[in-house]
gemmi code that builds the backbone of each chain (N, CA, C; Angstrom):
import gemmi

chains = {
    "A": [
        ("UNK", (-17.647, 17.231, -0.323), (-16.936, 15.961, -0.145), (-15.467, 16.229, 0.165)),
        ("UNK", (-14.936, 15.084, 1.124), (-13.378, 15.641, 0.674), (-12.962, 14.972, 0.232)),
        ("UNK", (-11.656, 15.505, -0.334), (-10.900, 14.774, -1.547), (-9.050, 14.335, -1.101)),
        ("UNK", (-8.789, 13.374, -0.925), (-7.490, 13.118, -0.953), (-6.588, 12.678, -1.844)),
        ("UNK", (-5.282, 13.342, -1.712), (-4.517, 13.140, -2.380), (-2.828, 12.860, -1.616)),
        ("UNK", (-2.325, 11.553, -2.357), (-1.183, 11.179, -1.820), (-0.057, 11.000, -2.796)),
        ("UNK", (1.335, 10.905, -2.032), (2.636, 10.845, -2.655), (2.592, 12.248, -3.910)),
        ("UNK", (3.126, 11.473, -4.964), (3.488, 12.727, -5.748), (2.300, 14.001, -5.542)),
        ("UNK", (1.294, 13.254, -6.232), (-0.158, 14.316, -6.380), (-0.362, 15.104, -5.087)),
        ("UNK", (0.055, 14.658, -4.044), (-0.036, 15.906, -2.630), (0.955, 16.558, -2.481)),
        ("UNK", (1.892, 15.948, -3.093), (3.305, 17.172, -3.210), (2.870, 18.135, -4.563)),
        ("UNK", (2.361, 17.976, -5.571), (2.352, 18.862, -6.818), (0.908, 19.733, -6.384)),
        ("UNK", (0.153, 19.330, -5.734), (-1.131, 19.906, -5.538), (-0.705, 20.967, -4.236)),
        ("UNK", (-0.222, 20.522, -3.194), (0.433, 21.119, -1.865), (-0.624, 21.054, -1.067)),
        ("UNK", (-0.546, 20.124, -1.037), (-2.196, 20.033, -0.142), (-2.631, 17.876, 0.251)),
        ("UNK", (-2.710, 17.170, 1.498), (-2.872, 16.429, 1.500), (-4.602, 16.071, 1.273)),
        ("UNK", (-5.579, 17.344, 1.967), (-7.007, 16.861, 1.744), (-7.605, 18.245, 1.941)),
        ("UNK", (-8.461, 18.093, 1.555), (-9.221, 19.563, 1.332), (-10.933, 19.192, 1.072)),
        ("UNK", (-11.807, 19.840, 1.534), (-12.712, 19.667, 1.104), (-13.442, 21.153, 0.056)),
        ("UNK", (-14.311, 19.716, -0.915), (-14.733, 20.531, -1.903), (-15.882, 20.730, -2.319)),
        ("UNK", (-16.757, 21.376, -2.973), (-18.076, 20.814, -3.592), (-18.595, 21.634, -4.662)),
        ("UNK", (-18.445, 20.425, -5.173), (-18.336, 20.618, -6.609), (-19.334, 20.492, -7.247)),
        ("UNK", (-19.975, 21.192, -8.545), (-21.492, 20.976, -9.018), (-21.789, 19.937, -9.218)),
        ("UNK", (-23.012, 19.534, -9.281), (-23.796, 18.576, -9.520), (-23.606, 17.259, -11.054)),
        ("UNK", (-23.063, 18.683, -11.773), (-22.788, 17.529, -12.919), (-21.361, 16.931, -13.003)),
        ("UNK", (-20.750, 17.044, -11.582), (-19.084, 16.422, -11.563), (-19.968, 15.863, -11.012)),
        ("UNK", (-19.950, 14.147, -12.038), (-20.837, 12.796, -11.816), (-19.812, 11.632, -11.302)),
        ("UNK", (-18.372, 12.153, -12.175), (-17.621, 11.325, -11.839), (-16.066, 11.553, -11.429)),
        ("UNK", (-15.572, 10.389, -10.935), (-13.352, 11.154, -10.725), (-13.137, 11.476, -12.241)),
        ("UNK", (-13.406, 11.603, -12.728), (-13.064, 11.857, -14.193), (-13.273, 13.411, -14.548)),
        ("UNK", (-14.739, 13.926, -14.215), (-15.244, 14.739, -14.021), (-15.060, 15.624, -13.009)),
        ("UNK", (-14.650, 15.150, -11.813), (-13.799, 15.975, -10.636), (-12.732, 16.347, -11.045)),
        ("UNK", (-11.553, 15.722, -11.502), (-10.781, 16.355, -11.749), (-9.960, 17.086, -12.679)),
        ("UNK", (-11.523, 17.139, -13.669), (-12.137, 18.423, -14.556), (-12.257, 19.346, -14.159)),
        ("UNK", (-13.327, 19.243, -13.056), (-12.997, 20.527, -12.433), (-12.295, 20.966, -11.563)),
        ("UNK", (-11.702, 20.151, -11.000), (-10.508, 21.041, -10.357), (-9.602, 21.032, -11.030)),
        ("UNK", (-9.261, 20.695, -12.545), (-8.056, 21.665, -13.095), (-8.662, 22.568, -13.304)),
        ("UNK", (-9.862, 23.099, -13.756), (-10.431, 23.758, -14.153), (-10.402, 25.396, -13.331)),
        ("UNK", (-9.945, 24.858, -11.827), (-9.952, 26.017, -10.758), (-8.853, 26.184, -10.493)),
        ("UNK", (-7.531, 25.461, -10.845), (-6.137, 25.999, -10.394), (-5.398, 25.597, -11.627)),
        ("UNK", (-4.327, 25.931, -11.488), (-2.910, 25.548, -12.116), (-2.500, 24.175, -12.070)),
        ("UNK", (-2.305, 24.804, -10.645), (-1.273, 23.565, -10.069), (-2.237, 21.737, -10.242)),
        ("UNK", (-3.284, 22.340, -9.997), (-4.352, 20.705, -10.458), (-4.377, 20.362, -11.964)),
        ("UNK", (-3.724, 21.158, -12.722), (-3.290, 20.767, -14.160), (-2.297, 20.045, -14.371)),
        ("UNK", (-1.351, 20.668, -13.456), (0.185, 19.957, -13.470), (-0.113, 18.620, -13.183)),
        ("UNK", (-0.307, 18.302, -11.932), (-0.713, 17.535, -10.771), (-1.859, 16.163, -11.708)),
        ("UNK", (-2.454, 17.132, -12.536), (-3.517, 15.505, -13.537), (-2.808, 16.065, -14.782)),
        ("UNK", (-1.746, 16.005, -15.378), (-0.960, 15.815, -16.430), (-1.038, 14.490, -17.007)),
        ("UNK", (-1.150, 13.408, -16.664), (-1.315, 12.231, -17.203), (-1.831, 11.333, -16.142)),
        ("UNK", (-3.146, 11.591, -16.233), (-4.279, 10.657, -15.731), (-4.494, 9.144, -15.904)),
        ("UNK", (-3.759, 8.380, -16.766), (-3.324, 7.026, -16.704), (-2.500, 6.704, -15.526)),
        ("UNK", (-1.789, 7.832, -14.878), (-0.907, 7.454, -13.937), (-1.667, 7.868, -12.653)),
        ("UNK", (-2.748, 7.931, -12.718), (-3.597, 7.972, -11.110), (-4.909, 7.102, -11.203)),
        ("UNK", (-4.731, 6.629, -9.664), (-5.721, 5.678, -9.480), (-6.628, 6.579, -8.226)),
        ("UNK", (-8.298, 5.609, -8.078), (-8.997, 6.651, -7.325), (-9.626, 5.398, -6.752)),
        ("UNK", (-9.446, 5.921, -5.324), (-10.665, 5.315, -4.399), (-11.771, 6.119, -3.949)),
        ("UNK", (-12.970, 5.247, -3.921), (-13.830, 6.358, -3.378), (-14.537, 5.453, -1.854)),
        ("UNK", (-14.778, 6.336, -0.954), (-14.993, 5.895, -0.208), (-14.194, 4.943, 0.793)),
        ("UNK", (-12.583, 4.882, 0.230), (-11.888, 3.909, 0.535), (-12.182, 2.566, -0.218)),
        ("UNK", (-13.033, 2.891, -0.870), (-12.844, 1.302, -1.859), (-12.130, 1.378, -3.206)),
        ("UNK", (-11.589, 0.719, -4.013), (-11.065, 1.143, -5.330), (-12.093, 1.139, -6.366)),
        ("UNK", (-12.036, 2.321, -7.308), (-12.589, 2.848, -8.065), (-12.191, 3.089, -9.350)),
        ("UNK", (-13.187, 3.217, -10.692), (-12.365, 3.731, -11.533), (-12.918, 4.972, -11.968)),
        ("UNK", (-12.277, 5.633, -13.055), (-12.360, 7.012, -13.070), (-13.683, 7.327, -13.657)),
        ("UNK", (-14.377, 6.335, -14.261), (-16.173, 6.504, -14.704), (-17.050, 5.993, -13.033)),
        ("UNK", (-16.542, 5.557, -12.042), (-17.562, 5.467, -11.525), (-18.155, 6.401, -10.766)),
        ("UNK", (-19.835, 6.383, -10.341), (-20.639, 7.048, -10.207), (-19.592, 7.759, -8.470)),
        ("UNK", (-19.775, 8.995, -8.396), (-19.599, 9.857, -7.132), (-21.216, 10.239, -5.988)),
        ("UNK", (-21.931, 9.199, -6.660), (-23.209, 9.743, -6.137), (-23.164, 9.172, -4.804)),
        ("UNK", (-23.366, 10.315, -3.994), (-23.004, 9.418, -2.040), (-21.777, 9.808, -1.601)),
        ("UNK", (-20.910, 9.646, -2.800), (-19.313, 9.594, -2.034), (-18.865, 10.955, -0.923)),
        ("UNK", (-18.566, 10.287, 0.522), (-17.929, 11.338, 1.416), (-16.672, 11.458, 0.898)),
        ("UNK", (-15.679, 10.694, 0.669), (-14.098, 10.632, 0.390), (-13.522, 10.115, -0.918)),
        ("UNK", (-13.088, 10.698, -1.502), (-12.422, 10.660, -3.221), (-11.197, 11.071, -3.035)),
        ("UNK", (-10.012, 10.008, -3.032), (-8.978, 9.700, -3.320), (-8.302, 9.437, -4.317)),
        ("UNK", (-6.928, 10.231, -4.492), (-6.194, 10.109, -5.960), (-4.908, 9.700, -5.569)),
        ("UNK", (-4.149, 8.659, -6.157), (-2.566, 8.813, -5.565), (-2.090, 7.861, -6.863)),
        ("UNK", (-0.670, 7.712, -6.977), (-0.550, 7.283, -8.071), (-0.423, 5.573, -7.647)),
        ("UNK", (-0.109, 4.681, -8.499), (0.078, 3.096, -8.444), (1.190, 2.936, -7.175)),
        ("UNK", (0.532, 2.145, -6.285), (1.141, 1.594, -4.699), (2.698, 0.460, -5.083)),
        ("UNK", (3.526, 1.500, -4.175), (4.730, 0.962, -4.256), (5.182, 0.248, -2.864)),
        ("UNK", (4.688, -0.114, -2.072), (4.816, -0.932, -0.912), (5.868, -2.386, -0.575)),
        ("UNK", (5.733, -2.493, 0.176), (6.452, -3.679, 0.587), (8.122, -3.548, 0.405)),
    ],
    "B": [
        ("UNK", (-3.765, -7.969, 17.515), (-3.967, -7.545, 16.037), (-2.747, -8.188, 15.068)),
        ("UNK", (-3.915, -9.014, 13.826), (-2.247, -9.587, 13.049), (-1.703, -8.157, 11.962)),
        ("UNK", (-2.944, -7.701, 11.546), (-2.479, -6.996, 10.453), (-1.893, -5.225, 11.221)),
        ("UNK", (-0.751, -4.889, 11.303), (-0.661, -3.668, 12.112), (0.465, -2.820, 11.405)),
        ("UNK", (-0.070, -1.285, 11.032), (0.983, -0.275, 10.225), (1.771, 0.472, 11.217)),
        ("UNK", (2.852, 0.511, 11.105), (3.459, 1.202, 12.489), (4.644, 1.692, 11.872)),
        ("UNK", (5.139, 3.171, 12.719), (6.590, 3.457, 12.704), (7.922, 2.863, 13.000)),
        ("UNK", (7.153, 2.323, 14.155), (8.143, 1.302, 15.154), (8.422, 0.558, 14.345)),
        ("UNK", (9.929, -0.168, 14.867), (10.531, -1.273, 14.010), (9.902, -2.623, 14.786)),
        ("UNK", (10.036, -3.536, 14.022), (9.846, -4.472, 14.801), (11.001, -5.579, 14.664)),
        ("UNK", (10.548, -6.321, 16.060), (11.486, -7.769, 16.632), (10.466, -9.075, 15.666)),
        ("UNK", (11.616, -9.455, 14.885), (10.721, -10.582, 14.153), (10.555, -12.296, 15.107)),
        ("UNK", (11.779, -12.132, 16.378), (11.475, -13.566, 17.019), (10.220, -13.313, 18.068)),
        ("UNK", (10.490, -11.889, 18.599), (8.863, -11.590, 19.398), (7.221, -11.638, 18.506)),
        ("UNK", (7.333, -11.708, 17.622), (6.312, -11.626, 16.254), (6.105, -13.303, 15.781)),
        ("UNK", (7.105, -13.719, 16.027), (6.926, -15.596, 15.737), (6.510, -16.106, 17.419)),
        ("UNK", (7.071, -15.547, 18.124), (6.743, -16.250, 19.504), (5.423, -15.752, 19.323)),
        ("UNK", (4.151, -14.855, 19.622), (3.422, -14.200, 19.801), (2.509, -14.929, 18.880)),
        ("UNK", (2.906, -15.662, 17.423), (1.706, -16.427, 16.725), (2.206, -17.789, 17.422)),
        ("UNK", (3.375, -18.440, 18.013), (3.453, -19.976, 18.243), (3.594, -20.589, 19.839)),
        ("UNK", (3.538, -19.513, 20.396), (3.421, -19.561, 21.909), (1.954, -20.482, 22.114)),
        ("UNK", (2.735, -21.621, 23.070), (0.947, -22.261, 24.165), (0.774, -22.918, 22.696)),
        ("UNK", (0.860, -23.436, 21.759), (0.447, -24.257, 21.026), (1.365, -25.219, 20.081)),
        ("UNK", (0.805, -26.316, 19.781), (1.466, -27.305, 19.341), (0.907, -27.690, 17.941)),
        ("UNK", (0.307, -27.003, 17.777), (-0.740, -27.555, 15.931), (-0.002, -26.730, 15.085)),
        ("UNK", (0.963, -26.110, 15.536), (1.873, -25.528, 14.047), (3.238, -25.693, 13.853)),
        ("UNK", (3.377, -26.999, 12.607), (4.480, -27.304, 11.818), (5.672, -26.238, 11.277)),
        ("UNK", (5.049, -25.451, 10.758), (5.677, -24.676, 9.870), (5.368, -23.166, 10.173)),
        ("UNK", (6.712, -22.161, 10.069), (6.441, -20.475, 10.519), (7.639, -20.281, 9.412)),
        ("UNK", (6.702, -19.501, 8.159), (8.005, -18.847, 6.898), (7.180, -17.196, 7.517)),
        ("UNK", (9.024, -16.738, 7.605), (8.288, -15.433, 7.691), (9.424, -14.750, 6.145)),
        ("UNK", (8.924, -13.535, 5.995), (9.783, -12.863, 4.978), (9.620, -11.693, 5.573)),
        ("UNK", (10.585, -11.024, 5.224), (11.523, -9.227, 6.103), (11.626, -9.108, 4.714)),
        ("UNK", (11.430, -7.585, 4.553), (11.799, -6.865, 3.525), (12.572, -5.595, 4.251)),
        ("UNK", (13.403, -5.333, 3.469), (14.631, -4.170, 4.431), (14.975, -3.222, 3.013)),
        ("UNK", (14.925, -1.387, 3.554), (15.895, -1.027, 2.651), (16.951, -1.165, 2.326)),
        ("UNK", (16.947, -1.265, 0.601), (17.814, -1.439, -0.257), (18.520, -0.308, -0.433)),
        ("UNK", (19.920, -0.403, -0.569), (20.433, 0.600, -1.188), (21.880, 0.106, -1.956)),
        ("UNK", (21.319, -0.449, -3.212), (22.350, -1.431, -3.386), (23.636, -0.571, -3.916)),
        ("UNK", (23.090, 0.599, -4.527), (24.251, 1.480, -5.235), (24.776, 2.749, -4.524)),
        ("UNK", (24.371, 2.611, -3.375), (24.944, 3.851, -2.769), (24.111, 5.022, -3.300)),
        ("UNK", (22.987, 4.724, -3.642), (22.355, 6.101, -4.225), (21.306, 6.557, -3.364)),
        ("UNK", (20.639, 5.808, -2.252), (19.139, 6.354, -1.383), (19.968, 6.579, -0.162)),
        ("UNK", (19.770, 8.052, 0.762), (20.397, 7.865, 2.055), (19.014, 7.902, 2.848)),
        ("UNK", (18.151, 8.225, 2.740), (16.764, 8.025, 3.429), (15.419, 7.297, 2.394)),
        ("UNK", (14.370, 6.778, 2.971), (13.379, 6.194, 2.199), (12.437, 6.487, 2.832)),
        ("UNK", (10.969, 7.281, 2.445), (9.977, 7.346, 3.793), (8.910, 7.002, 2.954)),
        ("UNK", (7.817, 6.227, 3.852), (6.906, 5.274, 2.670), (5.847, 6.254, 3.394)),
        ("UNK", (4.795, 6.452, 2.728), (3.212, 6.780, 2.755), (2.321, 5.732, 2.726)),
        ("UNK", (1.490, 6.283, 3.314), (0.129, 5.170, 3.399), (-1.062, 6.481, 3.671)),
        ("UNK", (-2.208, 5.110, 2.970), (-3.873, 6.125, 3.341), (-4.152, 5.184, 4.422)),
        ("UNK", (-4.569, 6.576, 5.912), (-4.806, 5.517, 6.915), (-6.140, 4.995, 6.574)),
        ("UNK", (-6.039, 3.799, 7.290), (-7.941, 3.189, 7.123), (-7.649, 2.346, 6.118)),
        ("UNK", (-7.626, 3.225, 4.827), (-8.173, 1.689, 3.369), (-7.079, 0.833, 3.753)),
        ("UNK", (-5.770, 1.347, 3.509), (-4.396, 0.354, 3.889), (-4.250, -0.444, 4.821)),
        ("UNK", (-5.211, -0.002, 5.738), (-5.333, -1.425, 6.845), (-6.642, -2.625, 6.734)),
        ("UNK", (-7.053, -1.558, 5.918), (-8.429, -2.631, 5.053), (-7.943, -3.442, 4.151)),
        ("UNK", (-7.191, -3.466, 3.607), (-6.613, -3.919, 2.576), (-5.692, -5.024, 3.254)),
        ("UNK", (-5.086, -4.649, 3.802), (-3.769, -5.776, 4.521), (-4.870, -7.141, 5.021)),
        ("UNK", (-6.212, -6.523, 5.758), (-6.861, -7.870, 6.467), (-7.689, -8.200, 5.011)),
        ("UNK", (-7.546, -7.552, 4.138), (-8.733, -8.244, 3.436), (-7.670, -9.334, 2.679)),
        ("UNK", (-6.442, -9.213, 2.369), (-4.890, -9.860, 2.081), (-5.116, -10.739, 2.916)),
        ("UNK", (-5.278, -10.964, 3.823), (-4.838, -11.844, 4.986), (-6.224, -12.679, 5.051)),
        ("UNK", (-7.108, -12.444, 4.850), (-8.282, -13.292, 4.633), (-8.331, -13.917, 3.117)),
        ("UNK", (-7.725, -13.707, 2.381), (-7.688, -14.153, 1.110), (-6.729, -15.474, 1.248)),
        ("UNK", (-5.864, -15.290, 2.063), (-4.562, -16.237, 2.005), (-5.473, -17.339, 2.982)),
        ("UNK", (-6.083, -17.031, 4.147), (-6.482, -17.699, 4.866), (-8.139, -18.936, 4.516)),
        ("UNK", (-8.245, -18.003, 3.045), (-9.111, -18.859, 2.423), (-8.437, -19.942, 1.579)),
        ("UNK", (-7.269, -19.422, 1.120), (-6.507, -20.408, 0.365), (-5.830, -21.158, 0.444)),
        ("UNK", (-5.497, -21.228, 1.913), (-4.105, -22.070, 2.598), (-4.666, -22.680, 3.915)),
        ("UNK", (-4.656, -23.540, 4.656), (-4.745, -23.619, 6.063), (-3.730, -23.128, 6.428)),
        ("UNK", (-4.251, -21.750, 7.409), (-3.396, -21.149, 7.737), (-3.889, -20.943, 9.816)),
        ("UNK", (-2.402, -21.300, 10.320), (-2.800, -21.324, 11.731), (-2.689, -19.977, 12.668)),
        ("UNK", (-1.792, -19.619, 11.377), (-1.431, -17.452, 11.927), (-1.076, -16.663, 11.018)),
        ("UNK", (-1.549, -15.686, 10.947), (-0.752, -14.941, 10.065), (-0.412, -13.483, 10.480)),
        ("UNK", (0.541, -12.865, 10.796), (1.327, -11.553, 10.685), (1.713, -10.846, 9.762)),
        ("UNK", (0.950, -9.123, 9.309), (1.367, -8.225, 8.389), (2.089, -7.132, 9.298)),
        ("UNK", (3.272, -6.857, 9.153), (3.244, -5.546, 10.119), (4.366, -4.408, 8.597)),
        ("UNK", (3.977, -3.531, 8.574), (4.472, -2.655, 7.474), (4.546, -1.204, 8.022)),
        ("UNK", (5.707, -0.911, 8.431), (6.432, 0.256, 8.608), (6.058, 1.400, 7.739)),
        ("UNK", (6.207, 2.762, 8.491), (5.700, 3.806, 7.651), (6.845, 5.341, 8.461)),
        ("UNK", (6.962, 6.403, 7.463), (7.554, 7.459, 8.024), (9.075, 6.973, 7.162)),
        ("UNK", (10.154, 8.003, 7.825), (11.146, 8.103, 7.219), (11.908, 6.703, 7.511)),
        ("UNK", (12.625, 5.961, 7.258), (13.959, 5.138, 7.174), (15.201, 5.118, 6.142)),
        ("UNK", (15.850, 4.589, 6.923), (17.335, 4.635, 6.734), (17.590, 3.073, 5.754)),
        ("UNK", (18.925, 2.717, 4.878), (19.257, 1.807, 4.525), (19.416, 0.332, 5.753)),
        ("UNK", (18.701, -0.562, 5.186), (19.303, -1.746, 5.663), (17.965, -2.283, 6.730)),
        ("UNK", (17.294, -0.540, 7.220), (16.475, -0.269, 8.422), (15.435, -1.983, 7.619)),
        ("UNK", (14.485, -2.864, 8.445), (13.173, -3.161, 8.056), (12.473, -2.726, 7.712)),
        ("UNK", (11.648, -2.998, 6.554), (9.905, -1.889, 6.170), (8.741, -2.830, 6.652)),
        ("UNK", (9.112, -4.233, 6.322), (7.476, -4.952, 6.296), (8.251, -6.456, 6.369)),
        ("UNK", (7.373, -6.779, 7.573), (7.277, -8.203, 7.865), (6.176, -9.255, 7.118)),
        ("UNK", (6.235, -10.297, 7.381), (5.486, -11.328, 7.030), (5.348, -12.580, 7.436)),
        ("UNK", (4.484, -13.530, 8.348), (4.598, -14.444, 8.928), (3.487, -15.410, 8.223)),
        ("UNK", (3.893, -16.592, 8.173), (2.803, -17.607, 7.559), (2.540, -18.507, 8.269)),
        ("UNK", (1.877, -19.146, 9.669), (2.236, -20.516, 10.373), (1.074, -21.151, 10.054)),
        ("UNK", (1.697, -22.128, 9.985), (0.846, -23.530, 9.549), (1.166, -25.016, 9.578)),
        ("UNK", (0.223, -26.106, 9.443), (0.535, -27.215, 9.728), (2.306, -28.161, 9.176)),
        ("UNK", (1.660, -27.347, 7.665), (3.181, -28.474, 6.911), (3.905, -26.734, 6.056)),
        ("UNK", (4.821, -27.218, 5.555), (5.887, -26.269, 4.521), (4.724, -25.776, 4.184)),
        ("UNK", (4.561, -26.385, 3.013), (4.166, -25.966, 1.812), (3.119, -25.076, 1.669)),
        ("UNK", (2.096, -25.083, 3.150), (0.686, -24.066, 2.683), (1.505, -22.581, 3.489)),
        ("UNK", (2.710, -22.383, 3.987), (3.176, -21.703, 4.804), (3.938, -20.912, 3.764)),
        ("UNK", (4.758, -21.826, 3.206), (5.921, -20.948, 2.595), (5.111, -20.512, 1.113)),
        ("UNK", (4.031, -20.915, 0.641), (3.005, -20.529, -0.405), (2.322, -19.048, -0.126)),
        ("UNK", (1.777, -19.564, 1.252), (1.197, -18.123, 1.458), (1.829, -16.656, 2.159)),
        ("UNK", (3.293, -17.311, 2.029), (3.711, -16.379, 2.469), (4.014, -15.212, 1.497)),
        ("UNK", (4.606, -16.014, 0.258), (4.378, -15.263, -1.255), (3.853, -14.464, -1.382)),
        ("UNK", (2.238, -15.472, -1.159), (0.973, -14.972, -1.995), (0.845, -13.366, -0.988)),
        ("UNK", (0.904, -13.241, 0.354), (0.834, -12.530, 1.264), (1.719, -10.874, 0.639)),
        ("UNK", (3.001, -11.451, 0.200), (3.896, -10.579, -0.695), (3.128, -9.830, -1.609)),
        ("UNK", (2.815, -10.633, -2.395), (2.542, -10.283, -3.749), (1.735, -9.884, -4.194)),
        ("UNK", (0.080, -9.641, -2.982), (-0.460, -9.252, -2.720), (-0.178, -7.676, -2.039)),
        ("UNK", (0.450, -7.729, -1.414), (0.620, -6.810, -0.729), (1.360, -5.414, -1.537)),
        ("UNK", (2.187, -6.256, -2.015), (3.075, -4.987, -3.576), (1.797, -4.243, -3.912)),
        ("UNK", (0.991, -4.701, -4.353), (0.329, -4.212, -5.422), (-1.019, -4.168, -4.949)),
        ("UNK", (-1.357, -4.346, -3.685), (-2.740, -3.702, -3.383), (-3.146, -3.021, -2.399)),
        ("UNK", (-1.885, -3.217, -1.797), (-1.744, -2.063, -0.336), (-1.587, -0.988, -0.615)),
        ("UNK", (-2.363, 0.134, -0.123), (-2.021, 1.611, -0.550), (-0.746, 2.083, 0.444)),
        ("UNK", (0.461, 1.904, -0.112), (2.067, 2.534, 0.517), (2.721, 2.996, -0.803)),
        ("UNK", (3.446, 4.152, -0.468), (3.982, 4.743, -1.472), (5.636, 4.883, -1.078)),
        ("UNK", (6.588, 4.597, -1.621), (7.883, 4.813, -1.528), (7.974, 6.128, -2.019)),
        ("UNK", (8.738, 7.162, -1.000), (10.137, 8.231, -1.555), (11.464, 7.904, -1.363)),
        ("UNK", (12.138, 7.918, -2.049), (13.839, 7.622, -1.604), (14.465, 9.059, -1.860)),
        ("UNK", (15.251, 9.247, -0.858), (15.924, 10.276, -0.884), (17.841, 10.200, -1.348)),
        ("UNK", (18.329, 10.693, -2.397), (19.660, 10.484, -2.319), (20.858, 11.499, -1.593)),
        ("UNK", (21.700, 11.013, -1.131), (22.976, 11.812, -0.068), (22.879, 13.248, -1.056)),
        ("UNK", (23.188, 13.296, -2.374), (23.278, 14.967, -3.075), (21.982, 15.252, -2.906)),
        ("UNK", (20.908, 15.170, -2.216), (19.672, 15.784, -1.497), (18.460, 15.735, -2.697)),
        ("UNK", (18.531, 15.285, -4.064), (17.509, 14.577, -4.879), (16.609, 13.586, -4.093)),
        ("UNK", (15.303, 13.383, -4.492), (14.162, 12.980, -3.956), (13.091, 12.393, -4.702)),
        ("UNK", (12.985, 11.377, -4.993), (11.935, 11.062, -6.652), (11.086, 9.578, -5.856)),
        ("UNK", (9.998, 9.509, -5.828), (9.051, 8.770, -5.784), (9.054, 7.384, -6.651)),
        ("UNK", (9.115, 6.485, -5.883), (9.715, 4.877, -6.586), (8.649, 4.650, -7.760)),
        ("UNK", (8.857, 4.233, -8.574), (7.050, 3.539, -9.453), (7.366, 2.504, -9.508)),
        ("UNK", (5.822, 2.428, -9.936), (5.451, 0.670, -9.507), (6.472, 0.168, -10.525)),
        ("UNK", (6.300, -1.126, -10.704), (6.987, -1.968, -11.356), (6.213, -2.996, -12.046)),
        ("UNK", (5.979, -3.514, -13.261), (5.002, -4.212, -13.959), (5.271, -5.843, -13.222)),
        ("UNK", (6.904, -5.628, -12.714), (7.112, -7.973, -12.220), (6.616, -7.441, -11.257)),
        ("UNK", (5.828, -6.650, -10.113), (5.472, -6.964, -9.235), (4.285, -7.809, -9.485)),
        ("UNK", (3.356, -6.783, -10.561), (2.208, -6.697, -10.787), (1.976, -8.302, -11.381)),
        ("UNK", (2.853, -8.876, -12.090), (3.299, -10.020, -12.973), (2.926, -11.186, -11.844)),
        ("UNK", (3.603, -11.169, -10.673), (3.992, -11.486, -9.516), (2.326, -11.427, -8.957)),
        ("UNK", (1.738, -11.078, -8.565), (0.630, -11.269, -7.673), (-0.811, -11.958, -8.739)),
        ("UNK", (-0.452, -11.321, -10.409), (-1.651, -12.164, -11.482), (-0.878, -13.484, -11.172)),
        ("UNK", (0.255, -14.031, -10.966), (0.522, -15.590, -11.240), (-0.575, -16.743, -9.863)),
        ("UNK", (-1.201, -16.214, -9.011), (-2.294, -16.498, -8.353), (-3.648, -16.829, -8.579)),
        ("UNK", (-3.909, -16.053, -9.803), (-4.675, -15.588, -10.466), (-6.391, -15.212, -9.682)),
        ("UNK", (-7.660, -15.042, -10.332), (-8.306, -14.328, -9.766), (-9.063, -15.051, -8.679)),
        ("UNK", (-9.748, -14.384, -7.750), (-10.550, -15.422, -7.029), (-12.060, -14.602, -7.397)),
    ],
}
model = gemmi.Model(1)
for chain_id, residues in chains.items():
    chain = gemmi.Chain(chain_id)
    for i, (resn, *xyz) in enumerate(residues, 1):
        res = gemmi.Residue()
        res.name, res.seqid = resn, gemmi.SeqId(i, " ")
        for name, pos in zip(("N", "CA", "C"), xyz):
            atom = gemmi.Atom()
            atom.name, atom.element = name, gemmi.Element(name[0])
            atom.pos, atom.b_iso = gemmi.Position(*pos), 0.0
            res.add_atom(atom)
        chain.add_residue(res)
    model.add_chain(chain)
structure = gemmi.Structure()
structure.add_model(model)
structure.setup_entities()
């Protein structure tokens, strides 16, 4: 799947998208990005406080229990400052 | 296209002509400009982010929400992206419609919506070359529940 990441989290990660694939029992964004702290550093720093990231999957909004089953695209960025 | 993310700046009387041209069924055109701030002399650049795709999903799905709630005869999102300068425009907003009131309502709602569900991210950059990522703000968030749910 690939995974995006924007604003802060693609600056602390260094990386805007990457694809990954990840075992079977990363069921959920919760669980993804379990394991990917699990494989770097810098994805520790980067999910330091997971209240402060939101996830779309698929381009739709998501929360961090929902199911990844299907998902092509899993997105992390923190709360939208626009307008 | 009403809803459109672009670098380019835009002309806000070419953006009102373009929804009120060739027609006579619209009373009322509230638009709102949002422009960088730099009230303290502290940001010398601002460059906003966006996810392409959902963020433009999002703006029409905004714009169909308002258009369920208002008679609405046009509506214009256009929201700037990449680096800018103080004072520069970020994001337009046009509401046309029959009378004031469903115009200058949804033009708000169009706002306040948009704070808080559009995927754009502010960096501001300051002149001593510091760089910190804006956060949200809870009155935005305050600001788009006063609508409340549909």
């Amino acid at each position: 799947m690939q995974v995006l990441y924007f604003a802060w989290l693609r600056e602390r990660i260094g990386k805007g998208s990457e694809t990954v694939d990840p075992p079977a029992d990363v069921a959920t964004p919760a669980a993804l990005i379990d394991w990917l702290k699990s494989r770097e550093e810098r994805y520790v720093a980067a999910f330091q406080d997971v209240s402060a990231v939101k996830v779309a999957i698929d381009q739709k909004q998501a929360d961090m229990t929902t199911s990844l089953a299907g998902a092509r695209e899993v997105a992390f960025f923190p709360p939208v400052t626009g307008g | 296209m009403s809803v459109r993310v672009q670098t380019d700046d835009f002309d806000i009387n070419a953006e009102i002509a373009a929804l009120t041209n060739g027609r006579a069924d619209i009373g009322a055109v509230v638009t709102f400009t949002g422009l960088v701030r730099d009230a303290e002399g502290s940001v010398s650049e601002m460059t906003l982010e966006h996810y392409p795709g959902m963020t433009e999903a999002a703006l029409t799905e905004i714009e169909a929400e308002a258009r369920a709630r208002w008679p609405l005869q046009g509506v214009t999102i256009i929201h700037r992206v990449g680096p800018l300068a103080p004072a520069d425009q970020i994001v337009l907003v046009i509401a046309a419609s029959r009378h004031r009131q469903a115009a200058f309502e949804a033009a708000a709602f169009l706002m306040d919506y948009l704070k808080t569900r559009a995927a754009f991210w502010k960096k501001e950059a300051s002149p001593d070359g510091d760089a910190s990522w804006v956060d949200a703000r809870e009155s935005d968030e305050a600001a788009a529940e006063r609508w409340g749910r549909t």
